[in-house]
VOGU-3710 file (C-alpha; in Angstrom, 3 decimals, decimal comma):
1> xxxxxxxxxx> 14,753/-16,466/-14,307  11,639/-15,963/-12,202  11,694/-11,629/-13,680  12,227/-13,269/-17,442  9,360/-15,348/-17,501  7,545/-12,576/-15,916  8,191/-10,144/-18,616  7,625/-12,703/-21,181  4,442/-13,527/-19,785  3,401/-9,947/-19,516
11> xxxxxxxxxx> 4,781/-9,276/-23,052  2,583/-12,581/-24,252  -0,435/-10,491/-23,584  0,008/-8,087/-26,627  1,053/-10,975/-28,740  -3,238/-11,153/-29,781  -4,225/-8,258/-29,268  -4,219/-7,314/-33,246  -4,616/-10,839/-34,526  -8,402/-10,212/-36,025
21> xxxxxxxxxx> -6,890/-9,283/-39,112  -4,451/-12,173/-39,167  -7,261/-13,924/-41,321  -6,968/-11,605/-44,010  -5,249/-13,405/-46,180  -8,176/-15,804/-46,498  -10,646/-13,357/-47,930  -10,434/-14,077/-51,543  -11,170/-17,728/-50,329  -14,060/-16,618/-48,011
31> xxxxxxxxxx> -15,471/-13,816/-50,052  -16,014/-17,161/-53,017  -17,343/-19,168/-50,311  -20,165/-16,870/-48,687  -21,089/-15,552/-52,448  -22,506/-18,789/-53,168  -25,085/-18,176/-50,503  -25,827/-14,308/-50,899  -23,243/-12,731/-48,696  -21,388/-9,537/-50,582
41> xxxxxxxxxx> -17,953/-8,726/-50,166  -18,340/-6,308/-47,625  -20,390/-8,329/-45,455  -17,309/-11,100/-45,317  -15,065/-8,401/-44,099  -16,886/-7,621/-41,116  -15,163/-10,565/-39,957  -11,863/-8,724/-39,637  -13,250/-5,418/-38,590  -16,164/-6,651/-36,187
51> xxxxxxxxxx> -14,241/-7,566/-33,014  -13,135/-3,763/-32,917  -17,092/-2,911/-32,517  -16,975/-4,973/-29,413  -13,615/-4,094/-28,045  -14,762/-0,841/-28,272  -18,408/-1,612/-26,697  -15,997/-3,817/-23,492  -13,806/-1,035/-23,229  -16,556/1,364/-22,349
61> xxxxxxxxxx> -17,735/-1,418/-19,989  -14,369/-1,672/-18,104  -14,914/0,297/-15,308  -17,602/-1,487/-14,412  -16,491/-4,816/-14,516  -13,375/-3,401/-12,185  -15,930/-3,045/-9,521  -16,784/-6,920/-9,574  -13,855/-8,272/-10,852  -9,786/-8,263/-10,267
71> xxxxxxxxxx> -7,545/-7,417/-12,696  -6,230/-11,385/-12,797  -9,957/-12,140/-12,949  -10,703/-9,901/-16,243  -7,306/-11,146/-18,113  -8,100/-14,839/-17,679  -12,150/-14,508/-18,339  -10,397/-12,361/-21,473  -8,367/-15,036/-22,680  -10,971/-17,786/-22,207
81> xxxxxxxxxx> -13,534/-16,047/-24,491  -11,308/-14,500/-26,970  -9,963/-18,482/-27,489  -12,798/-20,135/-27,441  -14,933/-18,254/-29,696  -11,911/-17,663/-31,870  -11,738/-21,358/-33,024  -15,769/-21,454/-33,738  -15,370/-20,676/-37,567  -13,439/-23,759/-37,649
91> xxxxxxxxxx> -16,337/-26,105/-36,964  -18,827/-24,450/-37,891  -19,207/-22,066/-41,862  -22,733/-20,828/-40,925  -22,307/-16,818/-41,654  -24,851/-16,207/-38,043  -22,853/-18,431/-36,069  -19,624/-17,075/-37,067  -20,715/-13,214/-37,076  -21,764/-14,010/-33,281
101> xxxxxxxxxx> -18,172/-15,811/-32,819  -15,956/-13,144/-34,011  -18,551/-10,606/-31,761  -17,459/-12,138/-28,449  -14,200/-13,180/-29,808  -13,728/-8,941/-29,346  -15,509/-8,762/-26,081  -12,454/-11,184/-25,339  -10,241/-8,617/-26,700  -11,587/-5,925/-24,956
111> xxxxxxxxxx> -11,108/-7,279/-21,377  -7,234/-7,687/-22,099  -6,753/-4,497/-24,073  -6,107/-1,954/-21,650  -4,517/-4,166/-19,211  -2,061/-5,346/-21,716  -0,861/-1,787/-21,865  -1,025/-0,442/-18,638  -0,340/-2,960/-16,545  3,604/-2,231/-17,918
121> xxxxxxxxxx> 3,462/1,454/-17,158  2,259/0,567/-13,893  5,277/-2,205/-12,983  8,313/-0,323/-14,836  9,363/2,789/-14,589  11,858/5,047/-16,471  14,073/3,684/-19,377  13,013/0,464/-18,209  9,096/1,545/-18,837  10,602/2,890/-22,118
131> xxxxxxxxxx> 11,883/-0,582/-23,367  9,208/-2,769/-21,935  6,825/-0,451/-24,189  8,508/-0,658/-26,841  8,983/-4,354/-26,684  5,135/-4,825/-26,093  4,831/-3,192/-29,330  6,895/-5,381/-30,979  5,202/-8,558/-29,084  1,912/-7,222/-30,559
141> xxxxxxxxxx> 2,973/-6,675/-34,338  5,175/-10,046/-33,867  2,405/-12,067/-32,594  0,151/-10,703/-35,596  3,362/-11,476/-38,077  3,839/-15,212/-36,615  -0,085/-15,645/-37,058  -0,493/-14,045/-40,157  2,307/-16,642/-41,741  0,820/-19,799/-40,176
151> xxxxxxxxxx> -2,930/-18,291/-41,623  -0,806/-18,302/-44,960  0,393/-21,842/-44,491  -2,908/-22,935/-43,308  -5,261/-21,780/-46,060  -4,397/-25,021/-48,796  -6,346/-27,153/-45,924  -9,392/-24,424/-46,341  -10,476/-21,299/-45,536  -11,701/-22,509/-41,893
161> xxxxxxxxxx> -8,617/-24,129/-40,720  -7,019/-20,449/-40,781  -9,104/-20,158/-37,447  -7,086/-22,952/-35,653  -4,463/-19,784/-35,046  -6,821/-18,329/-32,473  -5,821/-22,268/-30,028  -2,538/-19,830/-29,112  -4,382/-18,227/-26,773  -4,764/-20,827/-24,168
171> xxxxxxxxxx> -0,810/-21,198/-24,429  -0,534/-17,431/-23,548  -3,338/-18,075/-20,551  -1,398/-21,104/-19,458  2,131/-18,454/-19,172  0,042/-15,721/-17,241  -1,378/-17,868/-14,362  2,010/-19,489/-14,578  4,772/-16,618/-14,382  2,438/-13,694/-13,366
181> xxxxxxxxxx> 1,035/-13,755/-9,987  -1,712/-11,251/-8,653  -0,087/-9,677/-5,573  -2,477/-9,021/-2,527  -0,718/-6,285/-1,401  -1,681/-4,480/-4,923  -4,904/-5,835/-4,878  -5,354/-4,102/-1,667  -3,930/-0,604/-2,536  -5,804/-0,742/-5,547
191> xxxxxxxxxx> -9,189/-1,588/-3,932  -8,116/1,395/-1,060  -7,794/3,261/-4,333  -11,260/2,988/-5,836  -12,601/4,067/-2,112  -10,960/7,246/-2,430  -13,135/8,266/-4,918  -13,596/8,215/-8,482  -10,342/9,372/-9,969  -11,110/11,659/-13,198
201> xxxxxxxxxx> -9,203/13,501/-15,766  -8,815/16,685/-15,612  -9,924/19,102/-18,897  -6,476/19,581/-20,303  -5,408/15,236/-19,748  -9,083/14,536/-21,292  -7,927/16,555/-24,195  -4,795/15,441/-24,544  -5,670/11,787/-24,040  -8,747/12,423/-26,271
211> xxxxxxxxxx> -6,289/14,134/-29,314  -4,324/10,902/-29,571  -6,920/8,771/-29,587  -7,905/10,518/-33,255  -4,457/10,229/-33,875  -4,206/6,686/-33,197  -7,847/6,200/-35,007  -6,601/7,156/-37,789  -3,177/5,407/-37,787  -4,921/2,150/-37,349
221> xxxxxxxxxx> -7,907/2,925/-39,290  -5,270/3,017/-42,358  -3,147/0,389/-41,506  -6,325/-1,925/-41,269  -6,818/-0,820/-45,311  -3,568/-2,178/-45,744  -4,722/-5,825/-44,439  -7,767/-5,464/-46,210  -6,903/-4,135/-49,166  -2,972/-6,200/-50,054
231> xxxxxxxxxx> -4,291/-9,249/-50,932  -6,651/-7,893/-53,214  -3,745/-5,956/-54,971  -1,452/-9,095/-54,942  -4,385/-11,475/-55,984  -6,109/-9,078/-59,081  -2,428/-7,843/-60,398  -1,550/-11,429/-60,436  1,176/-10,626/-58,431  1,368/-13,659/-56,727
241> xxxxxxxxxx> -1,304/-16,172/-54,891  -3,210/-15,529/-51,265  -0,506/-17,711/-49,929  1,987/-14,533/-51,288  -0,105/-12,096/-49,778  0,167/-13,733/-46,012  3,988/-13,874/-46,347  3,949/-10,136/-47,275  1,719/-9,133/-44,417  3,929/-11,111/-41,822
251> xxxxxxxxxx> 6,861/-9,287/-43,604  5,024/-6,189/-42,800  4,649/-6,802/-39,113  8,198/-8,924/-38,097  9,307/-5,285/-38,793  7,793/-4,711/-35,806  10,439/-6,410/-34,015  13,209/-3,877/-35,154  10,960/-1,021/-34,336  10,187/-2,198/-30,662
261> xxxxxxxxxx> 13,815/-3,219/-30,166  14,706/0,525/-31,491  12,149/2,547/-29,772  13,910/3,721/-26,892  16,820/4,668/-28,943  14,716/6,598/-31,751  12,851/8,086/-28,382  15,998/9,427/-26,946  17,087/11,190/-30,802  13,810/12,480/-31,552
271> xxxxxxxxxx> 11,938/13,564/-28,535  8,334/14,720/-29,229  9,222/14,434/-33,270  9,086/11,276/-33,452  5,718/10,857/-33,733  5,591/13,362/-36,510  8,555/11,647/-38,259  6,265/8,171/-38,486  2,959/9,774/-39,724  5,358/11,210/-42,206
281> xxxxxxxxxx> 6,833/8,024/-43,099  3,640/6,029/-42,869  2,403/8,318/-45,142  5,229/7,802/-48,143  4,884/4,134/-47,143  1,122/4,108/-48,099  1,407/6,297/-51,531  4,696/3,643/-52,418  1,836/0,642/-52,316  -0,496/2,550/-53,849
291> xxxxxxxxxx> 1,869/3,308/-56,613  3,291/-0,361/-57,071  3,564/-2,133/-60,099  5,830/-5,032/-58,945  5,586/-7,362/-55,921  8,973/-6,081/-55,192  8,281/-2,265/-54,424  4,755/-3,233/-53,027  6,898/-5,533/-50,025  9,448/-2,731/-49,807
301> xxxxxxxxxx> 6,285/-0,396/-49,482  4,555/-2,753/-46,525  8,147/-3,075/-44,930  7,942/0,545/-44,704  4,848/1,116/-43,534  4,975/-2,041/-40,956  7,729/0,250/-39,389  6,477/3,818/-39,060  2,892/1,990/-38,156  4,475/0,218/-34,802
311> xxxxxxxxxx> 6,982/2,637/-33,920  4,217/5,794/-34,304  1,592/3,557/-32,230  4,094/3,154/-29,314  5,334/6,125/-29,207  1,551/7,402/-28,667  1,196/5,341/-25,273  4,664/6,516/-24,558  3,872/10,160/-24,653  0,479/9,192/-22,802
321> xxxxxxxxxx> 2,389/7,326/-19,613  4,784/10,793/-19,551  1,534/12,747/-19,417  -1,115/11,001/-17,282  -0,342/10,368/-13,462  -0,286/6,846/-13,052  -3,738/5,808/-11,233  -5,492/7,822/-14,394  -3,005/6,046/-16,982  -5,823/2,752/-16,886
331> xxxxxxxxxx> -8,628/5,466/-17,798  -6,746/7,398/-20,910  -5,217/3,818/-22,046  -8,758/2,916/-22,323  -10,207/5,885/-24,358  -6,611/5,703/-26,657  -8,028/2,118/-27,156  -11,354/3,267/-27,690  -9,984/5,504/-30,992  -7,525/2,440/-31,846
341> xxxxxxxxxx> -10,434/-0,354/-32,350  -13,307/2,514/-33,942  -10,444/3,326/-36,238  -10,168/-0,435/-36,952  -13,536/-0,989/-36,863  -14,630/1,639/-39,045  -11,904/1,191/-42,121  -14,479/-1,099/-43,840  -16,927/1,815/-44,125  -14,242/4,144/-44,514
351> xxxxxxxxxx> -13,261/2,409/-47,793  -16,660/2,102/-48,995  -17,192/6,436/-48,027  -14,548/7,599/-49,980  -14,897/5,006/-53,503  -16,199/7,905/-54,861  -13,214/9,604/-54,792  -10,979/7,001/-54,623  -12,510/4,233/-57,162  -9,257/1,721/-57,259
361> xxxxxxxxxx> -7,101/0,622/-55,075  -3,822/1,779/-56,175  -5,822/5,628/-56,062  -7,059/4,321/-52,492  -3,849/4,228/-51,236  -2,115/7,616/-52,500  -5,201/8,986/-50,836  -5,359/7,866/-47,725  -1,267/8,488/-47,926  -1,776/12,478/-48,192
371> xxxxxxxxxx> -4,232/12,624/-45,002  -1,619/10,425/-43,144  0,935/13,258/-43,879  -1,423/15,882/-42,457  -2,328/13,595/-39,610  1,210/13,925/-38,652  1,271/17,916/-38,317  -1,403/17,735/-36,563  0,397/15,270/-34,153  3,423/17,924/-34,197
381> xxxxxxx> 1,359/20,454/-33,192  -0,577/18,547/-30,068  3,025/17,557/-28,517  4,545/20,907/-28,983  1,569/22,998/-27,218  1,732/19,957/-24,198  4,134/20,550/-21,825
//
């Protein structure tokens, strides 16, 4: 019982980790609400992509804050702030106050980030690793799926009651200290670790580890468009209501849950194509919403994409834990992370960049579709000249 509750626990810690753009389904209702005092639509959406500026700017800051601080230390400070400045908005509408929030509320992020990951490729090994990382990948899209829904169920009481999500994070806090002990004797090797020296990768792991964090930058970067740009799409083609456009989006990542639960297995059939195989699917899924006229081929679209999105991003840290020796994994996990959150952070401005050529949405997507596809041979090619 004691192991369950530990994997949950550890498991718990992805369940957040993607939940700034559980709120997306309020935008309509926020982008009405800040126009009346002079805010444009792009400026309202730096609520969703913001905390990836400061995960990015924490992750960076990591390996300093090791020095000082424990890995127990850095997940519960994590949780704390990414909590309590999650629930600001719901007090307080003052655009300021709530750009600051959502600013920490990624600093928050950032010091659970890496840990989420790693810390599983440092406690499991072998097909054991290989489920536990899939089923973190699952946690993560499932967490975002559950919050996205109660965000959709949420938003008749107001725009900032959607924030009231973020309260789940003291729950998760509450099963870490609770299930997931820090162990002195691994406190102690790892401090007898940093002594050593500082551990660095070499040229060809920098590369390598550097190569799928474009990979993964753009993989996110495009799914973000997908949160950002749905409810628009739903909302203008009078396709359904914001409510509709939450329940798609959690449709999109519960199928997160079959993709986690399958990763092993599609691991063990595909090998080093399976990345490949989900760019190239990710891609199809992004030119099907693009290409939508219904609310019925737009979900099957998502469904699709919510798929080939999870299963592509865990199969990245899998091939990453094969490749990187273990007391390096913590360093490449970070700069993966690094390309995860700019890719995130960024897809605001990469909208705006490429209007010219892409002026509408449904053009938008087929776009973006056709560099996802080329994204993946690139992909083939990194895996098949790493041995």
């Amino acid at each position: 019982m004691k192991k369950t509750m530990k994997r949950i626990s550890l498991l718990s810690l992805s369940l957040m980790l993607i939940s700034s753009f559980s709120i997306t389904a309020g935008l309509p209702a926020m982008k009405a609400y800040f126009s009346q005092f002079g805010y444009s639509a792009g400026q309202v959406e730096l609520f969703v992509s913001l905390p990836a500026f400061a995960v990015v700017a924490m992750l960076f800051l990591n390996s300093l804050i090791e020095r000082w601080m424990s890995e127990r230390q850095m997940i519960v400070a994590g949780l704390l702030l990414f909590s309590t400045s999650g629930l600001v908005p719901l007090v307080v509408q003052h655009y300021p106050l709530i750009f600051l929030s959502r600013l920490l509320f990624g600093l928050g992020t950032g010091m659970i980030n890496a840990k989420a990951i790693s810390i599983i490729s440092e406690r499991y090994s072998g097909n054991d690793k290989t489920r536990m990382l899939g089923y973190r990948g699952s946690a993560e899209v499932v967490g975002s799926a559950i919050l996205t829904f109660i965000v959709g169920q949420l938003l008749p009481l107001g725009w900032p009651a959607i924030f009231a999500v973020y309260g789940a994070g003291y729950l998760i806090l509450l099963l870490y200290l609770l299930f997931v002990p820090y162990p002195k004797e691994k406190k102690q090797a790892s401090l007898k670790e940093k002594k050593k020296g500082s551990a660095r990768l070499h040229s060809p792991q920098w590369r390598f580890s550097l190569m799928l964090a474009v990979i993964a930058g753009i993989i996110i970067c495009f799914n973000s468009i997908i949160s950002l740009r749905v409810p628009d799409i739903i909302v203008d083609a009078r396709m359904g209501t914001a409510t509709t456009a939450g329940t798609v989006l959690s449709l999109m990542q519960l199928t997160g849950i079959v993709a986690g639960v399958g990763f092993a297995s599609l691991t063990h059939v595909f090998k080093k194509n399976l990345l490949m195989i989900m760019c190239f699917g990710f891609g199809i899924a992004l030119a099907l919403i693009g290409l939508s006229g219904q609310l019925w081929s737009l979900v099957l679209g998502t469904l699709l994409a919510g798929f080939t999105y999870s299963t592509g991003v865990t199969s990245i840290f899998y091939h990453l834990s094969e490749k990187i020796p273990t007391n390096l994994l913590n360093l490449a996990t970070s700069l993966v992370l690094i390309g995860c959150n700019l890719g995130s952070a960024l897809s605001s401005f990469f909208i705006q960049l490429v209007t010219p050529l892409a002026p509408t949405n449904h053009l938008l997507f087929v776009w973006i579709g056709a560099l996802m596809v080329g994204t993946g041979v690139f992909a083939s090619q990194l895996l098949a000249r790493t041995k």
